[in-house]
N, C-alpha and C positions, 0 to 999 in steps of 0.2 A: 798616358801618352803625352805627356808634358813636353815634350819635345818634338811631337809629330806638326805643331804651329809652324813653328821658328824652323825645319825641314820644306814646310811646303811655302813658305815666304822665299827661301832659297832656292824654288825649284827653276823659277825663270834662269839665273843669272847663270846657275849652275847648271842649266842645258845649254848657254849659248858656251860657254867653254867648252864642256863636252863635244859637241856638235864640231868647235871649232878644231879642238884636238886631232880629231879623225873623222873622214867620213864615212857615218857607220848608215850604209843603206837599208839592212837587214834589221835595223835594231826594232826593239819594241820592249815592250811594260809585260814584265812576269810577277806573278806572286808563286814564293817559294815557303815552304812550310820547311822548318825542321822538326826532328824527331823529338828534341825537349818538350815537356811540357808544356803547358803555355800557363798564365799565372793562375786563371779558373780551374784548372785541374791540376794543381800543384799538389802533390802528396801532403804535406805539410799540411793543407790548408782543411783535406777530407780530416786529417789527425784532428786537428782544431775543432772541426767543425761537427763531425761525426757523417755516416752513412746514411745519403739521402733516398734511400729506396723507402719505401711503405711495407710494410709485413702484408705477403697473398696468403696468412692465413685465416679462420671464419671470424675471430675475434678478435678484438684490442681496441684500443680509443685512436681516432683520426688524427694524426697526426700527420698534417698538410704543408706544415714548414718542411722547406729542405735545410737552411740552414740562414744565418742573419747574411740582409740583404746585401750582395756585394762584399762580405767580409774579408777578401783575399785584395781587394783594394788597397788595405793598409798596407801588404806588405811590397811596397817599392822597392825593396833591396830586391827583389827577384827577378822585378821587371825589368831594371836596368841590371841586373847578371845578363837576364834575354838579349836584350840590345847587345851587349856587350859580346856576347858568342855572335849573331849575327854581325858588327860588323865586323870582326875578327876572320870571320868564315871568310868573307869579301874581300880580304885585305890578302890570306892567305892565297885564296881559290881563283882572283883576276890579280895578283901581281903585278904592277906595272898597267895594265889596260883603263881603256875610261872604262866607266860603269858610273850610274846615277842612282842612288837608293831613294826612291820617292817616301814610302813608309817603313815605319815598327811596326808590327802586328805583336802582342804579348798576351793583352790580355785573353780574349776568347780563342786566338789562335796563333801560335810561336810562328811569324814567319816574315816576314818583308814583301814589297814590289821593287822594282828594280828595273831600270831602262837597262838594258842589254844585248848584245847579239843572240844570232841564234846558235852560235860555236859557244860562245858563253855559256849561254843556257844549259846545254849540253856537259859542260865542265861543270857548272852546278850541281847537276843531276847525278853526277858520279861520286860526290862526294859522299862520304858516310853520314855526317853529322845532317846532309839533305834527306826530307821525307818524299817533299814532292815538288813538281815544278811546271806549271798552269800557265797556260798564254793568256793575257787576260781579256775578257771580253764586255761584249757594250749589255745597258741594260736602255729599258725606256720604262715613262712613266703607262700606267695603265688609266690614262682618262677615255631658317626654313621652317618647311611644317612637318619634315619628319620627326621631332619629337612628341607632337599629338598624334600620328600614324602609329608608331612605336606603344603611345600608352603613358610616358612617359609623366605629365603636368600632373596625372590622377595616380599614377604606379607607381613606378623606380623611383623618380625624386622627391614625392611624399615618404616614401620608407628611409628615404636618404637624410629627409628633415627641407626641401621645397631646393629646388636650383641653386640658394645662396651658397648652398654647401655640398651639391653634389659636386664628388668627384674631388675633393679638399683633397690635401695629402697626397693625393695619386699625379706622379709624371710619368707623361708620356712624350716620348722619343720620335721625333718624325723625321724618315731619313727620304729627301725629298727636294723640292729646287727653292727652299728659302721660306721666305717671310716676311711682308710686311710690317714691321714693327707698328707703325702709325695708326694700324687699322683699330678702329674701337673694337670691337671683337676681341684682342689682347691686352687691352688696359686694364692696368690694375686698381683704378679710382673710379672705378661706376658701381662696385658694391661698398654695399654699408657694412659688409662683412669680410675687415681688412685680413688679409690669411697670410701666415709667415711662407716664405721658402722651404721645402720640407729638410731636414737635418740630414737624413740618406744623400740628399741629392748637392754634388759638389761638380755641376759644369759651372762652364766662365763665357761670355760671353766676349766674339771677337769685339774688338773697334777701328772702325776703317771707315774714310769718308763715306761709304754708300751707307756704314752701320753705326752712324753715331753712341759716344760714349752717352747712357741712360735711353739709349732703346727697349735692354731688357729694362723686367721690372718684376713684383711677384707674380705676376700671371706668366709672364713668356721670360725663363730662368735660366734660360741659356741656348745660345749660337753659336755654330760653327761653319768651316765650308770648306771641303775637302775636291780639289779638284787637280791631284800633281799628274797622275797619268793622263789627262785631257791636255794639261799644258803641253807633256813632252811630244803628243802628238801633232803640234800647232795649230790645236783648230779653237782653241778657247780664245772668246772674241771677248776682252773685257770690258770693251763698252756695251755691249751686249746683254753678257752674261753672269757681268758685277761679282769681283772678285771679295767674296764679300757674302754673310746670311741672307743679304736683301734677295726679293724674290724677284727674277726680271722677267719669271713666266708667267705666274700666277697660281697655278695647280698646287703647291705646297700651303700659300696661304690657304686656299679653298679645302685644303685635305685639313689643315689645322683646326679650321674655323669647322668643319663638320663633326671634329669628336671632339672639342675642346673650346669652341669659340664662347664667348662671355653671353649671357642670358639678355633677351629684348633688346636686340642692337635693332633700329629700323631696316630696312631692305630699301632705299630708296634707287632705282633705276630710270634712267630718261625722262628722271621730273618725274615717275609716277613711283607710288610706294603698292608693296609688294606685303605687307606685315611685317611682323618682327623675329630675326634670327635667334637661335642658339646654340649651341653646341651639346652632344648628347651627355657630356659629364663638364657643364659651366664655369662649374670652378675648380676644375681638372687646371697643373701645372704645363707648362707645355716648354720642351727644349728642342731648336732646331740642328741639324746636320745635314747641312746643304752638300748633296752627289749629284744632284742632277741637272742639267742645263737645260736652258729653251734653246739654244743652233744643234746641240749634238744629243742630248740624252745624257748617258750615262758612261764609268766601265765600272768593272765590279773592284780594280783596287781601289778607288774611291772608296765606293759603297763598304768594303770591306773597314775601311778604315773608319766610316761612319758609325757602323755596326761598333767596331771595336772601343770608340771612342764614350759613344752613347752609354755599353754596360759599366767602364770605369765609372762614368759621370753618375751611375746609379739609377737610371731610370727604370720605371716597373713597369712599363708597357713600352715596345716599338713596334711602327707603323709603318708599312712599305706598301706603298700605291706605284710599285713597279715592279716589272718582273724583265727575267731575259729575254736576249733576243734569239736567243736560239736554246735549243735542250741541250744538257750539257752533254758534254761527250766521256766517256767512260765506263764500266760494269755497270752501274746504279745513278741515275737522276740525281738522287741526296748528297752525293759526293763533288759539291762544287763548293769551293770558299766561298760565298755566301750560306748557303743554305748550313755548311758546318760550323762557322761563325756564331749563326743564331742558334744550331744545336749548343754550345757553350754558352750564349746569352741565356738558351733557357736553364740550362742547369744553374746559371746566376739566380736563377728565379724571375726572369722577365718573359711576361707571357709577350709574345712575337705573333702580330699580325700581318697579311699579307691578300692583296688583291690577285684574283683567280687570273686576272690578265684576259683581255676585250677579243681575243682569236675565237670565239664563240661562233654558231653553234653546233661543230660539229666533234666528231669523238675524239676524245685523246688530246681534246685543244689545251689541256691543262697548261698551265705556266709556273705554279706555285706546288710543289712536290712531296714535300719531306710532312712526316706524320708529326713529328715537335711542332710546326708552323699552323696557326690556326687559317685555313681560305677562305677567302669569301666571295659569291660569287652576288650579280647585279640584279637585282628584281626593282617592277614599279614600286610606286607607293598610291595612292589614292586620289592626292591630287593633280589638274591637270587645266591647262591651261590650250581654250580651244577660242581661236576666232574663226570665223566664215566669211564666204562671200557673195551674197545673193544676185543674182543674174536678175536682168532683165524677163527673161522664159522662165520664172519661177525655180528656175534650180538653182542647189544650196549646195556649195563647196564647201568644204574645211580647209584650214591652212594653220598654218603656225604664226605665231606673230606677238609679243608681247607688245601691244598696241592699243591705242582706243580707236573704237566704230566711227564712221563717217557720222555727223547729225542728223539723227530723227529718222525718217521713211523717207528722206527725200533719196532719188536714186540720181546715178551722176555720169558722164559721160564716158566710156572708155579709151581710155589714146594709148594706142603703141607705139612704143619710143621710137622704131624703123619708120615709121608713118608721119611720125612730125618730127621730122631735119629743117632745116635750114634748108632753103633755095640752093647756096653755094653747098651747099653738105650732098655728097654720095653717099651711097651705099655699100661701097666697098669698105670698110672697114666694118670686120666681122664682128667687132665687141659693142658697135655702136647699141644693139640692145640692152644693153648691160646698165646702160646709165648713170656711167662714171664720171662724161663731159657733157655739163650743161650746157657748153659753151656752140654744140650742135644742134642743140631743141631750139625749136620755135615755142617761145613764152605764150606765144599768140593763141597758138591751138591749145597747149594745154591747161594753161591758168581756169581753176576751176573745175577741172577734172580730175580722172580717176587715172595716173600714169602707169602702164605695163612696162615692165621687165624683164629679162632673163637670168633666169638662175643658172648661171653654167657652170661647168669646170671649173674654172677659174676662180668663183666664190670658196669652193672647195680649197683649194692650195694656195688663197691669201691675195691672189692675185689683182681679185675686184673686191669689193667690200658692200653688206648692207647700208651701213653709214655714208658711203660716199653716195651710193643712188638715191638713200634719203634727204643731202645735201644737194643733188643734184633734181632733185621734186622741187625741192625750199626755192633752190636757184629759178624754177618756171613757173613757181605760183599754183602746183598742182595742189589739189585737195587728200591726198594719198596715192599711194603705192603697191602696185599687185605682182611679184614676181613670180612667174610660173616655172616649172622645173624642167632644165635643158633635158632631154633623153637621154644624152649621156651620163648624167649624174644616176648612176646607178649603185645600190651598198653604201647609201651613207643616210645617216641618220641628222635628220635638220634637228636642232636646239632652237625653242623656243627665240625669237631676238627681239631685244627691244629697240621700239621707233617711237620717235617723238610726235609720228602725224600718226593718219588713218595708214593701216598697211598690213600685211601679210603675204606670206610665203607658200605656195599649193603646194604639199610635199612629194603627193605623187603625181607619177610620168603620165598616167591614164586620166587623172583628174585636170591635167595640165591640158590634154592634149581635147578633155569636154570642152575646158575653158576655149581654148585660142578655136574649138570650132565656132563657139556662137561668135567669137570676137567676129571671128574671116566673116561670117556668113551675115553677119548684121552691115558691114562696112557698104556701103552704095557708092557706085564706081560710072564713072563717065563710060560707054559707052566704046567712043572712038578711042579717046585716049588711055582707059581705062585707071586713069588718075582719079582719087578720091574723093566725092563732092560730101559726103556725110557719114559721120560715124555713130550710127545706129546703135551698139552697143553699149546698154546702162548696168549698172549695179550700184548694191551700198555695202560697206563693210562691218561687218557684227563685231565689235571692238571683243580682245582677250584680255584685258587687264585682271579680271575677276577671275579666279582661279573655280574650276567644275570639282565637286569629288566622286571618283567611280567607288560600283563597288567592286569591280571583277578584280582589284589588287589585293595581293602580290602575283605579281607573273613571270619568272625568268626573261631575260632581256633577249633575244637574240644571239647578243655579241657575247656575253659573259662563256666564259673559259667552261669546259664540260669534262669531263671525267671516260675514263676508268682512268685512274692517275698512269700514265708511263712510267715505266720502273726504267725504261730506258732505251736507247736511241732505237732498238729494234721495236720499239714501242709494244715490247711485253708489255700485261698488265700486275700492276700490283695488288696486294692486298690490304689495299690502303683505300678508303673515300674521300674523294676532293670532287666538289668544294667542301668545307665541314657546313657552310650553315649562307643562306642569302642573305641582303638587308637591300634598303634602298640604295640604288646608284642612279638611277635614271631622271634628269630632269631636277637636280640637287642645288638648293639656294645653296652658297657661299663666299665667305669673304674674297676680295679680290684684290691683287695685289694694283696700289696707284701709277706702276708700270707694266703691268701684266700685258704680253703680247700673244699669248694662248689661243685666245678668243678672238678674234679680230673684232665682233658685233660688243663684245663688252670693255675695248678697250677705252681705259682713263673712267669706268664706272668703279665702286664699292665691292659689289656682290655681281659676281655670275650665278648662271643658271646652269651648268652642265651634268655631263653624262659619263658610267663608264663604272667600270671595277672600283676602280680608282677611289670612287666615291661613297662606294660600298665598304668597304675597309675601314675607312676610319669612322662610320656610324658603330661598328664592333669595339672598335678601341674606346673611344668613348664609353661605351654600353660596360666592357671590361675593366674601365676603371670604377666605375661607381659596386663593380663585383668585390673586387680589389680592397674598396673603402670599407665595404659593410665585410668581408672576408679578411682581414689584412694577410694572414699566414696563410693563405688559398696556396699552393703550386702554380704552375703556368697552366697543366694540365688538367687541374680541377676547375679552374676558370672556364675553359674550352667546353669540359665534361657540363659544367651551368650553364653554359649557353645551347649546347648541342642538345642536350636532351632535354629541355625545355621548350623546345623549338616547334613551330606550327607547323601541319601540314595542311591546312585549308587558307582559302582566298576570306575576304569580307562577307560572302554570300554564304558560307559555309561550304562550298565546290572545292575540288581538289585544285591545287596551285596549278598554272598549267607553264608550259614552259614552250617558248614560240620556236621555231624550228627552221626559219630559213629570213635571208636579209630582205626580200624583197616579201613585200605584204604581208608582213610577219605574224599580224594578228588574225590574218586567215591559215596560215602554219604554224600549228600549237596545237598541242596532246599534254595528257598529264603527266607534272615534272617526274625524273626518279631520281636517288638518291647521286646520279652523275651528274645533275643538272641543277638540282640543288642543297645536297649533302641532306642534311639531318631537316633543313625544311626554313622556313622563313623565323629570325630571329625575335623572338617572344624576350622582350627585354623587362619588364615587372617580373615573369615569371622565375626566370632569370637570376634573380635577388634571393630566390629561396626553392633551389632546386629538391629538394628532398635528401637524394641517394646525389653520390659523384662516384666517377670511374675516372681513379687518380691512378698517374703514371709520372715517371723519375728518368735522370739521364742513365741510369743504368739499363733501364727496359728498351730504350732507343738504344744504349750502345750495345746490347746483347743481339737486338734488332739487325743492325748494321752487322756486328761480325757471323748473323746467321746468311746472309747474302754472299752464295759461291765467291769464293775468289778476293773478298774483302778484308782479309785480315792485313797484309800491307798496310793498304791505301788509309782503314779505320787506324793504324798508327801512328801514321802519317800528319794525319786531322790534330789526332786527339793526344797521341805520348803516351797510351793505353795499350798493353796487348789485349787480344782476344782470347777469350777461353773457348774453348765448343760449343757453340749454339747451334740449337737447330730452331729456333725460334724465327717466325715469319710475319708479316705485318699483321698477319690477322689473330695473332696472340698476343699483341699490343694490347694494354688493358683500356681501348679507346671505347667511346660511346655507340660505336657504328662495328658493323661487323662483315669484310667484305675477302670474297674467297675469288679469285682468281681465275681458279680449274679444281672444277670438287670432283673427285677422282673417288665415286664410288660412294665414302662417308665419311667426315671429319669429326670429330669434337672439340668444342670451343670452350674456354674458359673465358668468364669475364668473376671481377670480383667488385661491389657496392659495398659504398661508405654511407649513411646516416650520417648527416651534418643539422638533422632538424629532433625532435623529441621522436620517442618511441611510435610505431607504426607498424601496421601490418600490412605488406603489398601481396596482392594476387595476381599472375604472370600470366601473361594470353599470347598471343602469336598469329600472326598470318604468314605463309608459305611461299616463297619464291616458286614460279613457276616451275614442274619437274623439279623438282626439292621435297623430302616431305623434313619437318623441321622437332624435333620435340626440346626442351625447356625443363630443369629442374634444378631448386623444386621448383611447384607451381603457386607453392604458398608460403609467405614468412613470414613472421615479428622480428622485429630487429630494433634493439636498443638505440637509442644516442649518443653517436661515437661510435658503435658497434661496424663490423665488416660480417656480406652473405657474399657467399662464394654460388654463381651459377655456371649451370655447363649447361652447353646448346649444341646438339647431335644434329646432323645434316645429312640426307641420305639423297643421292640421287636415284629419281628414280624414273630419268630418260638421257637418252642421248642429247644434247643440245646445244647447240654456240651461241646462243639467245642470251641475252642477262637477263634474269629472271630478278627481281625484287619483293621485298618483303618488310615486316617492321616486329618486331619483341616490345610488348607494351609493359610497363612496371605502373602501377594502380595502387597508392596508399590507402588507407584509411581515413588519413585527416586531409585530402586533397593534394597532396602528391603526385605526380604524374613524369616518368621518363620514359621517353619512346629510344630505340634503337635501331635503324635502318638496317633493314640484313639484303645482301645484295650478293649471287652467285653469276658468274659472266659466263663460264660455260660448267656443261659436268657432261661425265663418261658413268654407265653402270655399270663398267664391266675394262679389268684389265686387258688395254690394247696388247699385243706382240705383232712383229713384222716376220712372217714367213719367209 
């Protein structure tokens, strides 16, 4: 897309003509597909390349390539034919009229965006050589020591040969709000093991005052920033949102720096050090494609165009820590230009990861859809960072706070900020708790004491800041900081913050509310005038610098996205499992951008601390590149199938993961997760490296997939340039790791078929039963060569009425330590054919 730069440098100048031409009040950003091919599915290129499906029958050697990476790349005469029918279409189809073509789409999908009316549109839509025509919409992002949690120092990067060289050779693609180029974390001169650019990989990196010429380097190999449909909607703020890879949120640097960031960078935060960072695949390549903004988010022609840009560039992993803002609209979920995009990025051969998206925890919250896309949803990790705060009356709070404890056992006086104003200072003004203006405390009362806060609203939406009330302690001489939590602050999860004094955060509303009693009830009052003569109230604060480790991790987060995937807006369910697999999000060290405005408590530090899908995503990416290294010819889908079935279903204590169930006191609401809460189970990354058996899948099986779905054979050629033959194929004949049945109508039989990727083996097959399910497995016993394929089938009986999801697991047990579990999960079953009288 050589030309999609030098398009979107023109997009300013060439909307204010537009604009000026006519006034088009109706207009907006379409993305149009045509029915050609697009360049990844070029007939020519299958000739070339040959037939990437896998033989389902019981024998033959694995063959896991689909074909060499990216090879339809060379042929440019194609792409620019594409371009060439596109704008031709436009020139034909709006005659005379304005119209603004923001992008090419060629590679993964034939089709442009296009500022346009809605009569336009419509003239579009008529045309023959038109597939389809999409209004386009917003996306948003979905927002160490988890590589010792993982395993990682002892497992994966010992088999890799130690961190200098995990992850060598492998890019990955981050479609996201940018980059810090400056941060150590992407420098390419802190190892002693200097590593070429890979030869596959041909992005370019922009240059623009925000991205200076020698930003990239071999660690960070290419930048981009795609934002034309944000422009034409005039909300892209460029001082803001830096037209430009630079990252002006932060969330991209921090996603980058979690699968890919450089080995033993320090964590230094408010003057105190935290240990040292890295990235789960260290000396992983990294190339950015900036769609997203800090003022607005996203829309998907961006994103689409990032996608598009990322597979020419050649990359073998992309990473989306964003999801939409709404379900798409249409017969099927799967069928929105993004998620079809990445169906064609994976037949490129690029395994495509994607965060479950933070609408957790209730059903159906899915965000990330399509069975090609690997999900992942958010769990703890182990460690945890806890300060206190001991009361005068012996009682012990908790709170948040990445801070050090007041000195020794001395205890210290308590002051609330409404309680020491200033003489000339009232009380009317509502925020004065908040302790934003030092300029209304009295120095007098509080120097030397313990200052109270309010945590209200307002910290919530940016409004107040931790930093300014710690600025505003420094300003009276206070000894620290205690803010308690407003009761309206209800559904939101506090992040750890760092303070440069004594201080912390009471997160909850009942704990808040222990607090401010012994506060009131210590406070000794005149009398007559019932003005304040002593503040009875003492405490000290138990500093959090030092991180605790539990053992009850991994746990499902709350927020994290849950399952039965939506097959669509009537929120049918599919026969599809999402999430595929958890990993850490919650509570995640990461690089930070040195303008990052995300965080308000981390802004102008290094490294944040935060939380979310977001951050779960790319500990997979990462983890899938170092698959990649030791795999090179893997599929996208044999990666997915190594991590999925490898995957734990127990905490640290040996206990079932459990998975918390509501926003408020979440960890008193939690039962044990199921496979909608956390797919195949918590990501076992050593294991990972040498799965045994894979259940490998091809874009054919997805596109048989898609045209088994009523009513999809248009729309599938629309995508794709493909017709459809007759399928009755459904998601749960996908030859995926997981096996999940919708509505069992009586009894079904399942085929799944295993590949041997390890030496010869014998496994023996066990099962446990979804409730009202009885389930049988053959055979029960096999040897199976290396390279070899065994075909199983798995018979499903109901054998009650039910609208329960019942869940279950198929355990595969080698010989030589081998182990694939497979989540079997049935949402409802009938025993007996309904009719209506």
């Amino acid at each position: 897309m050589g030309g999609l730069r030098l398009l979107h440098l023109l997009v300013l100048p060439l909307l204010g003509l537009w604009l000026g031409g006519l006034c088009q009040e109706d207009a907006a950003v379409y993305i149009v597909t045509m029915k050609q091919a697009p360049a990844v599915h070029y007939c020519d290129t299958l000739k070339r390349f040959g037939n990437s499906v896998v033989s389902n029958g019981t024998s033959g050697t694995f063959n896991t390539i689909k074909k060499p990476r990216n090879g339809s790349r060379t042929d440019k005469s194609y792409s620019s034919y594409l371009i060439h029918l596109q704008d031709s279409l436009l020139r034909r189809a709006l005659k005379g009229e304005n119209y603004l073509k923001l992008y090419s789409y060629h590679y993964l999908i034939n089709g442009f965006a296009v500022l346009i009316t809605n009569q336009q549109a419509e003239k579009l839509s008529r045309r023959r050589e038109v597939a389809n025509v999409v209004l386009d919409f917003s996306v948003r992002t979905a927002t160490t020591h988890t590589p010792e949690f993982l395993g990682l120092p002892q497992g994966a990067w010992v088999q890799e040969g130690g961190p200098e060289v995990a992850g060598q050779g492998i890019v990955i693609g981050f479609i996201d709000t940018g980059i810090d180029p400056t941060h150590p974390s992407f420098s390419d001169d802190l190892s002693l093991n200097l590593y070429p650019i890979p030869a596959h990989f041909s992005g370019v990196c922009e240059v623009t005052k925000d991205f200076p010429s020698g930003s990239c380097n071999r660690k960070l190999v290419g930048a981009r920033h795609f934002a034309a449909s944000a422009i034409t909607r005039g909300i892209f703020n460029a001082s803001q949102d830096y037209a430009s890879p630079f990252d002006g949120d932060g969330h991209g640097t921090h996603t980058a720096s979690i699968a890919a960031g450089n080995h033993g960078i320090p964590v230094i935060v408010s003057g105190h050090c935290f240990g040292n960072a890295s990235g789960m695949a260290p000396h992983a390549h990294i190339s950015i494609y900036k769609a997203l903004y800090k003022s607005f988010g996203g829309f998907a022609a961006d994103v689409v165009a990032a996608i598009d840009q990322a597979a020419q560039d050649g990359v073998d992993i992309i990473s989306l820590s964003i999801t939409p803002n709404r379900r798409p609209p249409g017969i099927a979920t799967f069928f929105n230009p993004i998620d079809m995009s990445l169906l064609s990025a994976v037949k490129a051969g690029i395994f495509v990861v994607q965060a479950a998206g933070n609408t957790g925890p209730s059903s159906k919250s899915m965000s990330s859809f399509s069975p090609w896309i690997f999900t992942v949803g958010a769990s703890t990790h182990d460690r945890i960072y806890n300060n206190y705060i001991q009361l005068g009356n012996n009682l012990t709070i908790p709170g948040v706070g990445l801070a050090p404890g007041t000195d020794g056992d001395s205890m210290y006086t308590l002051i609330g900020a409404t309680q020491a104003l200033k003489n000339d200072t009232t009380e009317n003004d509502m925020y004065l708790g908040e302790c934003q203006d030092s300029s209304h405390l009295s120095e007098e009362l509080i120097k030397g004491n313990l200052l109270i806060c309010s945590y209200s609203i307002r910290f919530v939406l940016g409004l107040s800041s931790v930093k300014q009330a710690l600025e505003t302690a420094k300003n009276v001489s206070a000894i620290g900081v205690i803010f308690y939590l407003d009761p309206f602050v209800l559904g939101f999860q506090l992040n750890p913050t760092p303070m440069h004094m004594p201080g912390l955060i009471i997160p909850s509303p009942d704990d808040s509310k222990v607090f401010l009693k012994y506060y009131n009830s210590s406070l000794v009052r005149n009398e007559t005038s019932k003005s304040i003569v002593k503040f009875g109230a003492v405490a000290k604060i138990l500093g959090g610098l030092k991180a605790n480790y539990s053992n009850s991790a991994p746990k499902v987060m709350y927020y994290s996205a849950r399952g039965p995937d939506p097959q669509d807006n009537s929120l049918a369910d599919a026969d599809i499992m999402k999430p595929n697999l958890i990993a850490p999000g919650n509570f995640i060290w990461g690089a930070w951008s040195s303008l990052g405005t995300d965080s308000a408590e981390f802004e102008g530090e290094n490294f944040a601390l935060i939380s979310g899908t977001s951050m779960a995503a790319p500990h997979v990416a990462g983890l899938a590149a170092l698959i990649k290294q030791t795999f090179p010819h893997f599929s996208p889908s044999a990666i997915g199938s190594a991590l999925s079935s490898t995957a734990t279903l127990y905490d640290k204590q040996g206990g079932p993961i459990m998975a918390q169930r509501a926003y408020s006191n979440p960890d008193l609401n939690q039962s044990p997760a199921t496979p909608f809460d956390m797919g195949s189970g918590f990501v076992n990354a050593t294991a990972a490296l040498d799965p045994g058996l894979i259940f490998d899948s091809g874009f054919d099986d997805f596109f048989a997939f898609l045209c088994g779905i009523n009513g999809s054979t248009p729309v599938v050629l629309n995508y794709t340039g493909q017709s459809c033959k007759i399928s009755t194929m459904t998601g749960g004949d996908l030859n995926l790791p997981s096996i999940t049945v919708a509505l069992l109508n009586q009894s079904r039989t399942i085929a799944r078929t295993v590949t041997n990727i390890a030496n010869d083996e014998t496994y023996s097959v066990s099962w446990s039963a979804p409730f009202g399910v009885s389930v049988s497995v053959a055979p029960t016993r096999f040897f199976i060569a290396s390279g070899q394929k065994q075909n199983l089938t798995v018979v499903l009986n109901a054998t009650m009425n039910s609208t329960s999801a019942g869940f279950g697991k198929i355990g595969l047990y080698g010989s030589e330590g081998h182990r694939s579990l497979v989540p079997l999960s049935v949402i409802s079953m009938i025993t007996y054919n309904r009719t209506i009288s």
